[in-house]
C-alpha atoms as a printed R data frame, in Angstrom:
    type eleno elety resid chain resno       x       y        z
1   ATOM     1    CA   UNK     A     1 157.454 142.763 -130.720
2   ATOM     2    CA   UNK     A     2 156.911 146.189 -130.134
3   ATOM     3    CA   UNK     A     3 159.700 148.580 -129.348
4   ATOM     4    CA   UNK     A     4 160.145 151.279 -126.701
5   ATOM     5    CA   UNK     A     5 162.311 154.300 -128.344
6   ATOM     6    CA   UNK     A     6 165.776 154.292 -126.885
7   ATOM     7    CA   UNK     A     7 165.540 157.555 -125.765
8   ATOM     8    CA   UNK     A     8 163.223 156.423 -122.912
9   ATOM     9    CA   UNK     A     9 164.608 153.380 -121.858
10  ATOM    10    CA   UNK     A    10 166.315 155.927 -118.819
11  ATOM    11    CA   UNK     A    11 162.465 156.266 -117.551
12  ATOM    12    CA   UNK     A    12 161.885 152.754 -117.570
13  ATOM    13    CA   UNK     A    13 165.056 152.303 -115.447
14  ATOM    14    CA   UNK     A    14 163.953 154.903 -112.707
15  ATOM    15    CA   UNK     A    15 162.252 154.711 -109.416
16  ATOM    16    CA   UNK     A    16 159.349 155.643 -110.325
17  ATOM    17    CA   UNK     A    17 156.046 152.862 -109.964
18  ATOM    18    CA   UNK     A    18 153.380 151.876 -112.940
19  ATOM    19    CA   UNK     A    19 149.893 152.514 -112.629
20  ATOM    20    CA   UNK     A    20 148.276 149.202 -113.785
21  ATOM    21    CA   UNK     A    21 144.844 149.162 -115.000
22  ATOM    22    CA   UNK     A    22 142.581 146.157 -114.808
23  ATOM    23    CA   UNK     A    23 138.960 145.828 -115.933
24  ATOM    24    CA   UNK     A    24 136.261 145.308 -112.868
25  ATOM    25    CA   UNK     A    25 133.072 143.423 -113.521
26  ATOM    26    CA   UNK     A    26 131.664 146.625 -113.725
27  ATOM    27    CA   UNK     A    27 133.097 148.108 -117.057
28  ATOM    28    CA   UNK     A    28 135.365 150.537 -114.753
29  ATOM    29    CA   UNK     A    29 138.883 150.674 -114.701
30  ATOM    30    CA   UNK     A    30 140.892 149.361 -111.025
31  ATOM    31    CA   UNK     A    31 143.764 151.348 -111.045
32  ATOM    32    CA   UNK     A    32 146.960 150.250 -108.597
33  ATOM    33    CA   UNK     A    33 150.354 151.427 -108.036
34  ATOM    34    CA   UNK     A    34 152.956 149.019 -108.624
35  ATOM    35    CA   UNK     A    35 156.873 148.719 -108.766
36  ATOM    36    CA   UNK     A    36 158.422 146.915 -111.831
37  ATOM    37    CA   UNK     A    37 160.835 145.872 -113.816
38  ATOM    38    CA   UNK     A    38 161.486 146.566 -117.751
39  ATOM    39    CA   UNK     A    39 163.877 143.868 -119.037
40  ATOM    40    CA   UNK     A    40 163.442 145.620 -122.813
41  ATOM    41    CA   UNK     A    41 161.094 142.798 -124.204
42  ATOM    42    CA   UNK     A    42 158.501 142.925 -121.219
43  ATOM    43    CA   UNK     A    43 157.115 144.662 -117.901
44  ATOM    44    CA   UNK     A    44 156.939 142.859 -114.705
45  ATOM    45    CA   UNK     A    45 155.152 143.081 -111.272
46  ATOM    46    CA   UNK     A    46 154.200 140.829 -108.618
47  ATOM    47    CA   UNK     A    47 151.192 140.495 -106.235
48  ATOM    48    CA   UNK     A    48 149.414 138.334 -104.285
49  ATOM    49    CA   UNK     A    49 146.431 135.432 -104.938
50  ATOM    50    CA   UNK     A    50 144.258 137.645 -102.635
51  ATOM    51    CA   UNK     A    51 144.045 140.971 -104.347
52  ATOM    52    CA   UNK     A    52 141.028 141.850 -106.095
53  ATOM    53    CA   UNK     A    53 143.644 142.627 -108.959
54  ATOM    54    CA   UNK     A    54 144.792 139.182 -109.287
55  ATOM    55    CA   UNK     A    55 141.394 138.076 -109.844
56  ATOM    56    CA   UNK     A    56 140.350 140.711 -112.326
57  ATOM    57    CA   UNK     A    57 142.981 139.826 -114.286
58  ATOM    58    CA   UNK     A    58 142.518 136.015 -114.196
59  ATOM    59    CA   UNK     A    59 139.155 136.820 -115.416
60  ATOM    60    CA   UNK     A    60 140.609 139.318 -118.269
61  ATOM    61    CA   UNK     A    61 144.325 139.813 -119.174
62  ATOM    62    CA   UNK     A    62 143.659 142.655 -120.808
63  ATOM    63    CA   UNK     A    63 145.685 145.253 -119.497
64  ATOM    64    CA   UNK     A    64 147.393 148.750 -119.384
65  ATOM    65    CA   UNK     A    65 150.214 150.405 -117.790
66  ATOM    66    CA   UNK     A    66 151.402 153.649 -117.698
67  ATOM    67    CA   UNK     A    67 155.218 154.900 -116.201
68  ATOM    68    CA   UNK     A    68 154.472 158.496 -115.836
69  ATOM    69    CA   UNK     A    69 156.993 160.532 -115.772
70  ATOM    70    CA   UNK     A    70 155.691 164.137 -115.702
71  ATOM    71    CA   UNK     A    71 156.191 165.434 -119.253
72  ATOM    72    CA   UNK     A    72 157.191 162.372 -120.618
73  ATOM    73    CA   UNK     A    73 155.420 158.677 -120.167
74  ATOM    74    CA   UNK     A    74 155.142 155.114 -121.820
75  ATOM    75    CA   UNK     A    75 151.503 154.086 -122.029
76  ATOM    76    CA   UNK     A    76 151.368 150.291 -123.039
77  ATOM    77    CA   UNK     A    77 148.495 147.669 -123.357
78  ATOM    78    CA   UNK     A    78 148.301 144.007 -124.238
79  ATOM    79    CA   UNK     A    79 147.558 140.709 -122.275
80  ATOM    80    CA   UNK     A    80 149.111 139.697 -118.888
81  ATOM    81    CA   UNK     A    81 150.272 136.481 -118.378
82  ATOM    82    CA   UNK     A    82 150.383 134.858 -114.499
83  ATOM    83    CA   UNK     A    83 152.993 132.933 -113.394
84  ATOM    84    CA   UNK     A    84 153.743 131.423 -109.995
85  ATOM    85    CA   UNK     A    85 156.195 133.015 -108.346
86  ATOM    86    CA   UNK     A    86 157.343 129.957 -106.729
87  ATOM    87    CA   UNK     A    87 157.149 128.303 -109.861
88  ATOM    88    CA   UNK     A    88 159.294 130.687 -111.922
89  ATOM    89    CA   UNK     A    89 162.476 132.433 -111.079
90  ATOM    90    CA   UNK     A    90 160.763 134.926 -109.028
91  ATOM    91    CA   UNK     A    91 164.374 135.370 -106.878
92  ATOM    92    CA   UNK     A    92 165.878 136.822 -109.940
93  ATOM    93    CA   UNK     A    93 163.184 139.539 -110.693
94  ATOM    94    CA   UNK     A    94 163.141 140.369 -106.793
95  ATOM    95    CA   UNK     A    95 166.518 141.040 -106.821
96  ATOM    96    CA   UNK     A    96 166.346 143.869 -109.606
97  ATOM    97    CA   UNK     A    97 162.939 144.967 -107.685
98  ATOM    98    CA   UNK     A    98 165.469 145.271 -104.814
99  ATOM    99    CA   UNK     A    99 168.103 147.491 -106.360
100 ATOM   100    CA   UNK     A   100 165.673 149.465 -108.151
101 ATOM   101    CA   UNK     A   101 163.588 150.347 -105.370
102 ATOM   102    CA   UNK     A   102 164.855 149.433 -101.590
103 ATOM   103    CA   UNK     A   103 168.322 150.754  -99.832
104 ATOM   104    CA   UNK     A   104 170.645 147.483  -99.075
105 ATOM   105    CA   UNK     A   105 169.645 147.257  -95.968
106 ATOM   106    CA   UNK     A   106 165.785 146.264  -96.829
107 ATOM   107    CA   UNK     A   107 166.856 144.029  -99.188
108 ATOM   108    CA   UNK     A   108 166.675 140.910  -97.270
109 ATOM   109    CA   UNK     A   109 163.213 142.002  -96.257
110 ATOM   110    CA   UNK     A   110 162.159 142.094  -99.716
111 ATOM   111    CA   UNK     A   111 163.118 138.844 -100.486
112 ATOM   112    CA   UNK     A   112 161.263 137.462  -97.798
113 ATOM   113    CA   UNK     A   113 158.109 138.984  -99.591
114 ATOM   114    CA   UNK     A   114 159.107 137.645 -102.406
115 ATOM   115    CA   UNK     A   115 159.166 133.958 -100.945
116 ATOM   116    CA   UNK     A   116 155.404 134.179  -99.486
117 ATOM   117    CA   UNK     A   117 153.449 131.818 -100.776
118 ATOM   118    CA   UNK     A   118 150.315 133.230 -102.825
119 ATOM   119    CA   UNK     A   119 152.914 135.430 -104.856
120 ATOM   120    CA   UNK     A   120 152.540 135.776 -108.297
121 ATOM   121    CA   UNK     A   121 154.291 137.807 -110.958
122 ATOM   122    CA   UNK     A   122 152.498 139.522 -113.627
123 ATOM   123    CA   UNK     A   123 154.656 139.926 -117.368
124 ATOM   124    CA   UNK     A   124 152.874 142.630 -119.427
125 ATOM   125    CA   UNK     A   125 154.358 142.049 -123.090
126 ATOM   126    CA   UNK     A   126 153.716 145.131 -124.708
127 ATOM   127    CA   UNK     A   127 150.891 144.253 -128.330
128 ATOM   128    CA   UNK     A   128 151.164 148.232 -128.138
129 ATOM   129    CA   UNK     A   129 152.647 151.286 -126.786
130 ATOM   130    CA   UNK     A   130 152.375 155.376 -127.075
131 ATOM   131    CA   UNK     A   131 154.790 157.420 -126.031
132 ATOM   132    CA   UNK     A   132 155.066 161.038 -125.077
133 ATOM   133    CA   UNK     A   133 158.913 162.348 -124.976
134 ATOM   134    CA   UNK     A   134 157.962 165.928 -124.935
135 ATOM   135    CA   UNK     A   135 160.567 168.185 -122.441
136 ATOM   136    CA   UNK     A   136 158.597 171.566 -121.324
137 ATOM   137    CA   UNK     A   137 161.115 174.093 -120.726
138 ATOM   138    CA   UNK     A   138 159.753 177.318 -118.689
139 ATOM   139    CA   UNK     A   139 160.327 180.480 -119.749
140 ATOM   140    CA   UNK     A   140 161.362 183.413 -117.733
């Protein structure tokens, strides 16, 4: 299993979203915006059946995600796994989507996305990881 330093486990447990990277038919990256959850073993994100990135990565799970966080970010790359949200415990992972990202009052709404469907969540378990932890302090 490969380890995230403790040191940024706070930026994994900010509001900030993932870029994910998927591989098109093409060769080129897709790059998309996502919100996500770190539960310290794995990274996880949920679409839908009809997004061109649900299909890309049906065809290849190889994948990369990067939490940027200005001077600092976690860069990690292995194979997605699919799993019906219906399925699985998606409820669970909504809920810490919920606190992470929505005020309490949107939370119900969320939830209701989280019931649709076509939903799937996508678990990224890191096979590796770079990280930069570098603080840039300006001088006057």
């Amino acid at each position: 299993m490969v380890m995230i330093p403790e040191e940024m486990q706070d930026l994994l447990a900010q509001r900030n979203n993932a870029i994910v990277a998927v591989n098109r038919r093409s060769g080129g990256p897709q790059v998309t915006p996502v919100w996500y959850v770190w539960d310290g073993e794995a990274f996880y994100f949920s679409t839908t059946k009809d997004r061109a990135k649900y299909a890309l990565i049906k065809r290849d799970p190889g994948i990369s995600l990067l939490v940027d966080g200005g001077a600092r970010y976690i860069a990690a790359y292995g194979q997605a796994e699919i799993i019906d949200a219906i399925a699985g415990d998606f409820a669970d992972l909504a809920m810490q989507m919920a606190a992470k990202y929505v005020p309490p009052e949107q939370v119900e709404q969320l939830m209701k996305v989280a019931q649709e469907p076509d939903r799937v969540v996508i678990k990224l378990r890191p096979e590796k990881v770079v990280v930069r932890n570098e603080i840039v302090v300006a001088r006057a």
